[in-house]
KOLGU-4560 file (N, C-alpha, C; in nm, 3 decimals, padded with zeros to 5 digits):
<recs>
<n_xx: -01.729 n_yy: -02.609 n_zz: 00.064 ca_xx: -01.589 ca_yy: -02.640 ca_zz: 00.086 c_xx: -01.553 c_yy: -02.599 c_zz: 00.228 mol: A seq: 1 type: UNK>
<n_xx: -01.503 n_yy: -02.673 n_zz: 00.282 ca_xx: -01.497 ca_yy: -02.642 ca_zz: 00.426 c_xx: -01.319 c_yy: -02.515 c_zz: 00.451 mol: A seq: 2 type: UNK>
<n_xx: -01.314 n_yy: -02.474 n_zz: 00.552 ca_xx: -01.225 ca_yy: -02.382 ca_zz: 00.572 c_xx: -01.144 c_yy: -02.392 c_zz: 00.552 mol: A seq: 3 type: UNK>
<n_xx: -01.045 n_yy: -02.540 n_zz: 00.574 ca_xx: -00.950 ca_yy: -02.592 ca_zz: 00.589 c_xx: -00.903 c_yy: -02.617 c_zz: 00.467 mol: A seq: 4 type: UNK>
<n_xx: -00.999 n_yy: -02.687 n_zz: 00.350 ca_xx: -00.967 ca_yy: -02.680 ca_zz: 00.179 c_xx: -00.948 c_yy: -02.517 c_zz: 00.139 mol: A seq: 5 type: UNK>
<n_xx: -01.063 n_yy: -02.461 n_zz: 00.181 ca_xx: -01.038 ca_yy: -02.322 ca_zz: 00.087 c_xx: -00.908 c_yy: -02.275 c_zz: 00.118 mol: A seq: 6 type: UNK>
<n_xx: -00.824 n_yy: -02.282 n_zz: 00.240 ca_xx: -00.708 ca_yy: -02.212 ca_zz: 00.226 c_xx: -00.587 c_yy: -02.278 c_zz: 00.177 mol: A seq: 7 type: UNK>
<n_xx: -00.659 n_yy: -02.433 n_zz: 00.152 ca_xx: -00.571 ca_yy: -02.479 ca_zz: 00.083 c_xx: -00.482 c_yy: -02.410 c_zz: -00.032 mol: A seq: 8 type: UNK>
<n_xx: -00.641 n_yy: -02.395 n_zz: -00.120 ca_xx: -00.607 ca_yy: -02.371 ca_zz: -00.267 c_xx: -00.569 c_yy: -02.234 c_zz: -00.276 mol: A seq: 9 type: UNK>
<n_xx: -00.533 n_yy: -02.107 n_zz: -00.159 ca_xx: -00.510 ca_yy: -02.017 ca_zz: -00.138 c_xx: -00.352 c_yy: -02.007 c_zz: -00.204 mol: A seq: 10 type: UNK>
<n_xx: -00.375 n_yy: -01.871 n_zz: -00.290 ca_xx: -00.224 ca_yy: -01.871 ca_zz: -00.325 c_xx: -00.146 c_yy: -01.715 c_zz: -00.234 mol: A seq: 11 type: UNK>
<n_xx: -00.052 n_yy: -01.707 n_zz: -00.246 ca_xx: 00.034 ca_yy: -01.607 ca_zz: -00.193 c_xx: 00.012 c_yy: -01.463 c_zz: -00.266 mol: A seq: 12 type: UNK>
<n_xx: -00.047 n_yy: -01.478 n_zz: -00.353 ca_xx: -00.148 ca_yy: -01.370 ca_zz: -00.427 c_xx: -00.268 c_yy: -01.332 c_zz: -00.374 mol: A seq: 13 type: UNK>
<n_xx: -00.305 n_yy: -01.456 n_zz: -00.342 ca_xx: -00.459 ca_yy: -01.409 ca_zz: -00.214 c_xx: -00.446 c_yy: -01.370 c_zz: -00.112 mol: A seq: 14 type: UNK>
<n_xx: -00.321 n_yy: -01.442 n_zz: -00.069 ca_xx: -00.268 ca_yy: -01.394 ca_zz: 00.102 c_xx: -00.274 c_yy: -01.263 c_zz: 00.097 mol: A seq: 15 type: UNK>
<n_xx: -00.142 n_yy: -01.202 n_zz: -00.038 ca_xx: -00.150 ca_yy: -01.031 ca_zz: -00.019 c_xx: -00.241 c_yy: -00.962 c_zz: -00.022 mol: A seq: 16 type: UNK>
<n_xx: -00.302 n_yy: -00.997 n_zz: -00.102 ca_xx: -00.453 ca_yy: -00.960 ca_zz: -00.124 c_xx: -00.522 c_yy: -00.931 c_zz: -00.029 mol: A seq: 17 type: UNK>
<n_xx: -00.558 n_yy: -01.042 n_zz: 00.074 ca_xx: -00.583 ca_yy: -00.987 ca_zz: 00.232 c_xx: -00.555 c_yy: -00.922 c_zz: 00.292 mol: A seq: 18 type: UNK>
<n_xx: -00.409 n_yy: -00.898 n_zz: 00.288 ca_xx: -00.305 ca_yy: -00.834 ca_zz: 00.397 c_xx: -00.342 c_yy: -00.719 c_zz: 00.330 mol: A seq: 19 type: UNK>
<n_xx: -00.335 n_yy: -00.607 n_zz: 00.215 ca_xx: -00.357 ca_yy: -00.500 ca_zz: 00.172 c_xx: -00.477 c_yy: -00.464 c_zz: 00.223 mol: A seq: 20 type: UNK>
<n_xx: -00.564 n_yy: -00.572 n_zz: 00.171 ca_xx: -00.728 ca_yy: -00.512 ca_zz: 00.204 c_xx: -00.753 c_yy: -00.487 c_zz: 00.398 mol: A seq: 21 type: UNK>
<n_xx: -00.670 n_yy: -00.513 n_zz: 00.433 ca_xx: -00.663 ca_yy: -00.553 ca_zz: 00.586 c_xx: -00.597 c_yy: -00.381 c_zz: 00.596 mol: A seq: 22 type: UNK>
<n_xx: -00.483 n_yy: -00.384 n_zz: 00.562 ca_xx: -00.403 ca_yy: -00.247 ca_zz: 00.571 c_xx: -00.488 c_yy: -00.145 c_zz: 00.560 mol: A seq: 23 type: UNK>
<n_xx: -00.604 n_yy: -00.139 n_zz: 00.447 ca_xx: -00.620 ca_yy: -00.006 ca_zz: 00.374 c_xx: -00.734 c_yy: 00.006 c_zz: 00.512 mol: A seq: 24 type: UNK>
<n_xx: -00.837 n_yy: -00.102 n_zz: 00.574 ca_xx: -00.945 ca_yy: -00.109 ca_zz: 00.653 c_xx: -00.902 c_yy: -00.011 c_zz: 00.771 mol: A seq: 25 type: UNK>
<n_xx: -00.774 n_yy: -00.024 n_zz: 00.828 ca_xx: -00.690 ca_yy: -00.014 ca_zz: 00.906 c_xx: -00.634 c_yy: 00.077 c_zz: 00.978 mol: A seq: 26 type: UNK>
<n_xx: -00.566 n_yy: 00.163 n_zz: 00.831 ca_xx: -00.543 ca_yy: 00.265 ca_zz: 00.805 c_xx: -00.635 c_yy: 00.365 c_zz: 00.794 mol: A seq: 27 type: UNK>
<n_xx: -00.745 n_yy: 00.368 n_zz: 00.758 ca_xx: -00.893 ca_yy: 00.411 ca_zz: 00.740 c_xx: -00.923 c_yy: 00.557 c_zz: 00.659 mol: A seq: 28 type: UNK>
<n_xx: -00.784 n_yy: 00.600 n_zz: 00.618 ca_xx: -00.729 ca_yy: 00.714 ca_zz: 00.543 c_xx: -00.766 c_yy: 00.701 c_zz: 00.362 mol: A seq: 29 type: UNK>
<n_xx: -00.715 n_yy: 00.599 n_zz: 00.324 ca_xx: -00.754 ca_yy: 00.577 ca_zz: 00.201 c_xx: -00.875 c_yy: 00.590 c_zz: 00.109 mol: A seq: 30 type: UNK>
<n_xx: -00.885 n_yy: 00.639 n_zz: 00.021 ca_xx: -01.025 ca_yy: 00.625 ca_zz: -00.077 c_xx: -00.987 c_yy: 00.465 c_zz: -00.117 mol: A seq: 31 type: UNK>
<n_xx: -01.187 n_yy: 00.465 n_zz: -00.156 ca_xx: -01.164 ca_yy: 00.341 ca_zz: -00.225 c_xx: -01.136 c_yy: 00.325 c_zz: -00.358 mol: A seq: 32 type: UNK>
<n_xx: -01.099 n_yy: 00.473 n_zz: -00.446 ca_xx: -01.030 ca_yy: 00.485 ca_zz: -00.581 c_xx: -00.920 c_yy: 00.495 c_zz: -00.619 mol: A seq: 33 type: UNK>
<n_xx: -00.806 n_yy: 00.502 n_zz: -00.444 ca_xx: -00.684 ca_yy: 00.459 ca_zz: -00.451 c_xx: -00.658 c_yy: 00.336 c_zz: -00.436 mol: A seq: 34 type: UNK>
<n_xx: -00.536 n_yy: 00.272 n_zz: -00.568 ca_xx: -00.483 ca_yy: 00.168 ca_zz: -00.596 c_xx: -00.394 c_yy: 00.110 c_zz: -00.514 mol: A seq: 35 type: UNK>
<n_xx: -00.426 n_yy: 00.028 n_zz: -00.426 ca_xx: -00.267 ca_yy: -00.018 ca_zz: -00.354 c_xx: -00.237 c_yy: -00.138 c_zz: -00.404 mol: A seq: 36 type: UNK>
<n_xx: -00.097 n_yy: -00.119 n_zz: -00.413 ca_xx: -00.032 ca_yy: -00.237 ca_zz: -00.458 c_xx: 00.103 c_yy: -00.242 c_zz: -00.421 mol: A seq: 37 type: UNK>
<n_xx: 00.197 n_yy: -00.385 n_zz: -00.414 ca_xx: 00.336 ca_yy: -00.352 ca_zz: -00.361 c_xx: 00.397 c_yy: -00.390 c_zz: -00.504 mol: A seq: 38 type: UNK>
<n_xx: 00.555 n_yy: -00.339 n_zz: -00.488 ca_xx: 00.650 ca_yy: -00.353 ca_zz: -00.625 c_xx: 00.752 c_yy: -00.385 c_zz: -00.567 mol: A seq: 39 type: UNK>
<n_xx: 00.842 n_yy: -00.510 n_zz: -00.625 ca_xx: 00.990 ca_yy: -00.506 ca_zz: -00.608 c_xx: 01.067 c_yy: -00.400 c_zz: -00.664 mol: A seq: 40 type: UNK>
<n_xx: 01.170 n_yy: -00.368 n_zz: -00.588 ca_xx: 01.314 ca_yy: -00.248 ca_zz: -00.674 c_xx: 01.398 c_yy: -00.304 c_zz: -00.608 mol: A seq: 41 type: UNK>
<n_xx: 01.495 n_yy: -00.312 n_zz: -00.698 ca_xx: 01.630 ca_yy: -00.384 ca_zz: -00.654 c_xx: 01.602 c_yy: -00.527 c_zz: -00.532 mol: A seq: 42 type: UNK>
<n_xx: 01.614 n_yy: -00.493 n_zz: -00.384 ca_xx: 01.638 ca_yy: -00.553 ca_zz: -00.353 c_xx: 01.499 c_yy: -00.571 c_zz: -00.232 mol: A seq: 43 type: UNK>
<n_xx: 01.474 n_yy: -00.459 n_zz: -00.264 ca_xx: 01.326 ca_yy: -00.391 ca_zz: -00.151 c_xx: 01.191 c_yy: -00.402 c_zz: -00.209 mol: A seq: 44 type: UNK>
<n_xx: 01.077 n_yy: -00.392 n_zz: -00.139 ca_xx: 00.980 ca_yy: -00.430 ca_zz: -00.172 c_xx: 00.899 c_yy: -00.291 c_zz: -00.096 mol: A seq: 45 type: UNK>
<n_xx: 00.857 n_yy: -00.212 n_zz: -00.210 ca_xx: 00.759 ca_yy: -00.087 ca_zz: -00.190 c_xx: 00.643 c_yy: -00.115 c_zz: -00.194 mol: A seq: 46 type: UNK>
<n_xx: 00.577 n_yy: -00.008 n_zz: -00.128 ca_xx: 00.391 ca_yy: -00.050 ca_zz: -00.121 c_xx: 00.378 c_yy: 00.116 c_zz: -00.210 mol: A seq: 47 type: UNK>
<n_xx: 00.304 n_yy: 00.093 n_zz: -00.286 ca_xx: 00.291 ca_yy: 00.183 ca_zz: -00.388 c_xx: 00.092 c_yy: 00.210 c_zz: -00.384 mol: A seq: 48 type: UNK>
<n_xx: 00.108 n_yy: 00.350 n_zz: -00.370 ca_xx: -00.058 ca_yy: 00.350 ca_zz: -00.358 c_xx: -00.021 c_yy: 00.508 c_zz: -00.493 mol: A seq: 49 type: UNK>
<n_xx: -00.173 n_yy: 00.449 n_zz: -00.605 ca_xx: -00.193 ca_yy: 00.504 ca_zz: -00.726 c_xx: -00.304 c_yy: 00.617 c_zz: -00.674 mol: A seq: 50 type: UNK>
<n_xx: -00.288 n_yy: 00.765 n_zz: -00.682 ca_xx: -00.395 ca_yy: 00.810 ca_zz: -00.740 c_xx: -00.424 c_yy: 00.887 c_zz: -00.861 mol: A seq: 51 type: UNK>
<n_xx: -00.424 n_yy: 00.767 n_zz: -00.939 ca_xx: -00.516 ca_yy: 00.793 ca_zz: -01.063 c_xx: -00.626 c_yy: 00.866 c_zz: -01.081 mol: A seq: 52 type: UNK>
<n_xx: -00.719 n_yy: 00.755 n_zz: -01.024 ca_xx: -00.896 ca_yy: 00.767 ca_zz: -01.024 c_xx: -00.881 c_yy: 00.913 c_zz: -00.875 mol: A seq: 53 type: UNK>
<n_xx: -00.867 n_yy: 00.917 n_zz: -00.835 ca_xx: -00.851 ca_yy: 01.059 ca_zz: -00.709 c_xx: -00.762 c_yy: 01.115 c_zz: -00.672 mol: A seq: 54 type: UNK>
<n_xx: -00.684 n_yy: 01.192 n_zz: -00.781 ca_xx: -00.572 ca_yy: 01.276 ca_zz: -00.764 c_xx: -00.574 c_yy: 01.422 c_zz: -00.649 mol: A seq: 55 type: UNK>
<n_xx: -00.745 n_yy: 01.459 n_zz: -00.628 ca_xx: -00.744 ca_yy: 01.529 ca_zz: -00.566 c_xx: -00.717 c_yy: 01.513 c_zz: -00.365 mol: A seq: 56 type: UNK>
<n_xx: -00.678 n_yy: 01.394 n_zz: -00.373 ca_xx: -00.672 ca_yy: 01.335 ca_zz: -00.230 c_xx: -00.527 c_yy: 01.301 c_zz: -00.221 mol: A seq: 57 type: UNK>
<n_xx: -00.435 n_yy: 01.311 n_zz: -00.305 ca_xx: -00.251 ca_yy: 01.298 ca_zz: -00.309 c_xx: -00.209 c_yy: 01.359 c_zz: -00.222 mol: A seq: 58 type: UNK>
<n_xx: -00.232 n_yy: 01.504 n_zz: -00.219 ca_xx: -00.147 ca_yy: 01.596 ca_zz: -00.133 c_xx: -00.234 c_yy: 01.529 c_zz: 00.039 mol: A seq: 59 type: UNK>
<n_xx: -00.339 n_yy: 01.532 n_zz: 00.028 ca_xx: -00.395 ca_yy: 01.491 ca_zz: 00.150 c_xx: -00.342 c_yy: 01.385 c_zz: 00.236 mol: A seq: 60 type: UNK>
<n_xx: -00.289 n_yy: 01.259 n_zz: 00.169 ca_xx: -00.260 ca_yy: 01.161 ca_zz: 00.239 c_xx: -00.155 c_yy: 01.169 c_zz: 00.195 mol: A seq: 61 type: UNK>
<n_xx: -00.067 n_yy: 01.249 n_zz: 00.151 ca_xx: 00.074 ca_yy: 01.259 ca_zz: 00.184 c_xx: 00.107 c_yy: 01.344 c_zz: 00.339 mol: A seq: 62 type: UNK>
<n_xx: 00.014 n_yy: 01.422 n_zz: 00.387 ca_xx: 00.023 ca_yy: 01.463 ca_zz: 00.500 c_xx: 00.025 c_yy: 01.408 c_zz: 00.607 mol: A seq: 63 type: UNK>
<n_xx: -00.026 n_yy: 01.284 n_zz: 00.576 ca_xx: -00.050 ca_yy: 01.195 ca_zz: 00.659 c_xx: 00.004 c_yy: 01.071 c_zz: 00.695 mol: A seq: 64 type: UNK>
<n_xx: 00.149 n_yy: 01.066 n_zz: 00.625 ca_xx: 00.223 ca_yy: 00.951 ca_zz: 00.586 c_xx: 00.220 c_yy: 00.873 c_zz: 00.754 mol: A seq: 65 type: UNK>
<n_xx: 00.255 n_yy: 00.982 n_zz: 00.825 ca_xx: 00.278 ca_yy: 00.911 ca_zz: 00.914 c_xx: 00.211 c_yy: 00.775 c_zz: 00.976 mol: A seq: 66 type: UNK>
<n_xx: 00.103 n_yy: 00.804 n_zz: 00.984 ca_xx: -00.029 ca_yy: 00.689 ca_zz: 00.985 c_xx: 00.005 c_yy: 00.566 c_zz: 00.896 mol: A seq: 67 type: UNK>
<n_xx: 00.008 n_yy: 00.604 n_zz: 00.760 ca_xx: 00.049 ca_yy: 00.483 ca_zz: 00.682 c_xx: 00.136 c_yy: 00.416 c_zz: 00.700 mol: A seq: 68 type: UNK>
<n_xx: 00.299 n_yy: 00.484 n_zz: 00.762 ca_xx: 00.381 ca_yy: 00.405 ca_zz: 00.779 c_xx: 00.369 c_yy: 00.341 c_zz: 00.925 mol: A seq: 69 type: UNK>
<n_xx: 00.314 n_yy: 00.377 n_zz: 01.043 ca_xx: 00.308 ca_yy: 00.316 ca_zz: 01.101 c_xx: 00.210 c_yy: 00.157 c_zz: 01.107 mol: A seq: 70 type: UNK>
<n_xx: 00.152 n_yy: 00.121 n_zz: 00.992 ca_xx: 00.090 ca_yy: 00.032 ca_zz: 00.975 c_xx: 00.151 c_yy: -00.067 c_zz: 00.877 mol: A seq: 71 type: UNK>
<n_xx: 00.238 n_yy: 00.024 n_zz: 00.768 ca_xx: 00.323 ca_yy: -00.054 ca_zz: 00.711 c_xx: 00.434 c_yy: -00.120 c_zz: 00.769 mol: A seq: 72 type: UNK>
<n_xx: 00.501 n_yy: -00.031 n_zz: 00.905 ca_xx: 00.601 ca_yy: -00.141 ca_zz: 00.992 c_xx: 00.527 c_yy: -00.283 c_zz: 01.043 mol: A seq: 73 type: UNK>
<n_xx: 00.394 n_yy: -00.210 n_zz: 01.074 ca_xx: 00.291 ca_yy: -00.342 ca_zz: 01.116 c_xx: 00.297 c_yy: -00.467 c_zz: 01.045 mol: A seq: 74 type: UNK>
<n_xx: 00.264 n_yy: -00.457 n_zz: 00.963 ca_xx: 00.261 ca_yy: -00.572 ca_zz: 00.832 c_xx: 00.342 c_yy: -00.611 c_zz: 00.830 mol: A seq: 75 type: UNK>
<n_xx: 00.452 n_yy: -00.552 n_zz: 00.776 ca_xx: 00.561 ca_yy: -00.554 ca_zz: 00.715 c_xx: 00.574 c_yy: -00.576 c_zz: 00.590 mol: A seq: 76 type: UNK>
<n_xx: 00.479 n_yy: -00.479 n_zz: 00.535 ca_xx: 00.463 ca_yy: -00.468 ca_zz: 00.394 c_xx: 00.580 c_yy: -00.428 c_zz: 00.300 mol: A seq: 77 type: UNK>
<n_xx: 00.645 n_yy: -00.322 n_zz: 00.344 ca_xx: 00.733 ca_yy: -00.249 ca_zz: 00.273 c_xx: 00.836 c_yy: -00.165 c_zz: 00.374 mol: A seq: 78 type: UNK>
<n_xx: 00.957 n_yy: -00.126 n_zz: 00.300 ca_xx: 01.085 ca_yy: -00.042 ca_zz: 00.318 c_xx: 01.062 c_yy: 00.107 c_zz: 00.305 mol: A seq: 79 type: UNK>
<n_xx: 00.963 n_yy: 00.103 n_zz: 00.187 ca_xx: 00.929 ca_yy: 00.267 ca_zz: 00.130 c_xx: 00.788 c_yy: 00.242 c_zz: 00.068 mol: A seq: 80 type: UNK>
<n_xx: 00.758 n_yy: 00.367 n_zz: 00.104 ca_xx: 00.588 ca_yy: 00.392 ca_zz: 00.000 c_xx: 00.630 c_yy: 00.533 c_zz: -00.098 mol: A seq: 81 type: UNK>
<n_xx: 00.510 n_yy: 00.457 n_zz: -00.229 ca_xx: 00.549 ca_yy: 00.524 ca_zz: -00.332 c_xx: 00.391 c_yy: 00.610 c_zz: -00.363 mol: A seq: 82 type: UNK>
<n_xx: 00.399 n_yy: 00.751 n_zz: -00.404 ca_xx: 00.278 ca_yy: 00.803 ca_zz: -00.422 c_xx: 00.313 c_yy: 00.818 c_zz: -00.590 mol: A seq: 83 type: UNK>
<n_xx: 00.205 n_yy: 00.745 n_zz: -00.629 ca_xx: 00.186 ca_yy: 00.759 ca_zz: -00.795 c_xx: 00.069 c_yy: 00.831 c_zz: -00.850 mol: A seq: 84 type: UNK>
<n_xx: 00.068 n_yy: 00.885 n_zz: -00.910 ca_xx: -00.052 ca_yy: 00.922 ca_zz: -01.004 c_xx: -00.038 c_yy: 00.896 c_zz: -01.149 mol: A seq: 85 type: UNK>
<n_xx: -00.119 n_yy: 00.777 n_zz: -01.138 ca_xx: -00.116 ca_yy: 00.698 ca_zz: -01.310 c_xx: 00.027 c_yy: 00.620 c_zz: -01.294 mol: A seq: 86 type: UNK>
<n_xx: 00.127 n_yy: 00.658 n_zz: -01.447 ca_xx: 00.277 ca_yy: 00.645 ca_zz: -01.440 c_xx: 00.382 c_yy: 00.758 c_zz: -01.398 mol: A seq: 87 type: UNK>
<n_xx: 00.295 n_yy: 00.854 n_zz: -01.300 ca_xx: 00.393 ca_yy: 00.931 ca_zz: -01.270 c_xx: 00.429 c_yy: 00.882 c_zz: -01.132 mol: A seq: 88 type: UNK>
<n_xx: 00.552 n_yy: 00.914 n_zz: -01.086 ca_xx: 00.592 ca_yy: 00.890 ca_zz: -00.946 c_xx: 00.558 c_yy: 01.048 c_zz: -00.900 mol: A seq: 89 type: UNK>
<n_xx: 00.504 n_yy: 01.045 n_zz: -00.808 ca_xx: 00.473 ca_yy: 01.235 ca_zz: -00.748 c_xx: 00.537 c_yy: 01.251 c_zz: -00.617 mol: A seq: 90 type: UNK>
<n_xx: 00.557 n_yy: 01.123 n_zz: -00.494 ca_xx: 00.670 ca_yy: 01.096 ca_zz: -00.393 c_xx: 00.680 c_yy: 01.032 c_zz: -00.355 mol: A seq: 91 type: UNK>
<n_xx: 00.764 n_yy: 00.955 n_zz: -00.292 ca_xx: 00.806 ca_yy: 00.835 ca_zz: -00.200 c_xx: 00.875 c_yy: 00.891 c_zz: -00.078 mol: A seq: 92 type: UNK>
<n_xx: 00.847 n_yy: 00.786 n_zz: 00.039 ca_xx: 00.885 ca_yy: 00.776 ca_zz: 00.136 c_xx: 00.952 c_yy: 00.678 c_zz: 00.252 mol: A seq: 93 type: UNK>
<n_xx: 01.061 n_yy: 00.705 n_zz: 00.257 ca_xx: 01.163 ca_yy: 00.591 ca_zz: 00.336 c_xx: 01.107 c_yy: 00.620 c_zz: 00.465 mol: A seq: 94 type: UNK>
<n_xx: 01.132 n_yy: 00.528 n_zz: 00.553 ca_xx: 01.138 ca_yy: 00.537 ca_zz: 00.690 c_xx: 01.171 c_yy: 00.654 c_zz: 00.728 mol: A seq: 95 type: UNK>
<n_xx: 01.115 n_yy: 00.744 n_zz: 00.770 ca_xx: 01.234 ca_yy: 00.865 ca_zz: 00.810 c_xx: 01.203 c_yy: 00.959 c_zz: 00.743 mol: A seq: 96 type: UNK>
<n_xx: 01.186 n_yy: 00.972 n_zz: 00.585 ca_xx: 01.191 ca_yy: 01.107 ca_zz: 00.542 c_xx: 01.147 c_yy: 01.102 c_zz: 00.405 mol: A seq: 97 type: UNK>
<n_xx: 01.040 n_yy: 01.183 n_zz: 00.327 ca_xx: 01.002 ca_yy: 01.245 ca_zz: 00.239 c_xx: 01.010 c_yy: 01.283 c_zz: 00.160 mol: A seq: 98 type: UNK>
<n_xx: 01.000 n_yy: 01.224 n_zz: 00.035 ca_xx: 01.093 ca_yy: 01.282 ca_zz: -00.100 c_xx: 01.000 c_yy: 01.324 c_zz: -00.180 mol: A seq: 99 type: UNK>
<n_xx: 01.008 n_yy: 01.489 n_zz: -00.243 ca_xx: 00.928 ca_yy: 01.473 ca_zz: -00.399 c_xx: 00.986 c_yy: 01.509 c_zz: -00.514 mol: A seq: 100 type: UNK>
</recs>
């Protein structure tokens, strides 16, 4: 299939798909057992990274937000990042400032 079909059949699910896998390369901070993914709330669109599978690396790359968000203005992935472990929320972060 030549280049020009495959991105045909490309959906906006694949696009993100790229764009994340592009982010996390990027960023170069991430395990590969953290989950990234983005979520609508209300009106905003968060990039939410899970550690589930490597909870022992949370506090670590929360130290490090800074890095992440400067890659997330890049994209323009998201408003806020959310640090989850599993279904817990453990912190999020707006532009600016640090919540737990």
């Amino acid at each position: 299939m030549s280049q020009s079909r495959s991105f045909q059949k490309s959906t906006s699910y694949d696009f993100e798909q790229e764009v994340l896998s592009r982010f996390r390369y990027l960023v170069g901070i991430l395990p590969e057992e953290c989950g990234i993914y983005r979520e609508t709330w209300n009106n905003s669109t968060v990039l939410c990274l899970n550690f589930e599978h490597c909870p022992y690396f949370l506090e670590i790359i929360k130290e490090k937000t800074d890095i992440l968000m400067t890659e997330i203005e890049r994209f323009s992935l998201a408003t806020c990042i959310l640090f989850r472990q599993g279904n817990q929320l453990k912190a999020w972060r707006q532009m600016g400032r640090i919540k737990n």
